[in-house]
N, C-alpha and C positions, 0 to 999 in steps of 0.2 A: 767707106766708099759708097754703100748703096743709100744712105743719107744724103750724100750731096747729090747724088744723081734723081733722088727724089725731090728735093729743093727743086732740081732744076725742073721736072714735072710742074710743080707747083707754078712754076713763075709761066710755064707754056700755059695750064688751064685759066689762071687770071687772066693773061692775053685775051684768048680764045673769049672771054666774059666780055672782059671789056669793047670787042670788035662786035660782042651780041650774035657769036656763031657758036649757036645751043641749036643741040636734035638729040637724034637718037644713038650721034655717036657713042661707045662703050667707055670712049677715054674722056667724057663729060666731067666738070668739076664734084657732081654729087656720090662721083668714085673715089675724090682723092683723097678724103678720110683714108681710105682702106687702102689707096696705094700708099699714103706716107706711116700706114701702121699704129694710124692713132688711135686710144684708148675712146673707148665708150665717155662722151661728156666734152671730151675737146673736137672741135671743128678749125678747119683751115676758112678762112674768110677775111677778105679784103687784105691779102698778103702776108696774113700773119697766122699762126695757131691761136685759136681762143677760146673762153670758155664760159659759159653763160650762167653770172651774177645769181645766188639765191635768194639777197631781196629783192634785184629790181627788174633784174631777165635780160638785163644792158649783157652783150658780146666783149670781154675783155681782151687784152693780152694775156697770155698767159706766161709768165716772168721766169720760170724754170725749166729744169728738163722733164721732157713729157713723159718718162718713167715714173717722174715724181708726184705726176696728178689722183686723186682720190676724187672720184664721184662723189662720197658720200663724206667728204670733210665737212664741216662746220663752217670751215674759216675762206671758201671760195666764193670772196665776196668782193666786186670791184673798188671800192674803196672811194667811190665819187662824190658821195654822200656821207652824210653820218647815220643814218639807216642801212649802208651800205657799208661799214666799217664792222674789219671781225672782231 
């Protein structure tokens, strides 16, 4: 239950971006890491959870459940390139 009712958070703070009504509110998007309880290395942006490429720093999807993410895997590499393949 408190999953989807974070989703829903999520889809209010991209709103609130998209209209360009950013201040000093507390419930700003650069909170919503921490209200949706994600791990250190994934970020929520442009609608989706993602996770920033260790060759080329590109913002991916990130295609699993976020219990599953490792900072420090080898293999978190977007896959768009061939430099970029794990």
């Amino acid at each position: 239950m408190s999953r989807e009712i974070s989703s829903r958070f999520a889809v209010l703070f991209g709103l609130r971006y998209m209209l360009d009504r950013v201040g000093n509110d507390p419930c700003d998007e650069c909170d919503i890491d921490a209200l949706l309880g994600l791990p250190e290395g994934l970020t929520y942006v442009r609608g989706a959870i993602r996770f920033e490429c260790l060759s080329c720093g590109d913002l991916d999807e990130w295609p699993a459940e976020v219990e599953d993410f490792d900072i420090d895997n080898p293999a978190n590499r977007c896959g768009k390139s061939p430099g970029c393949c794990p």
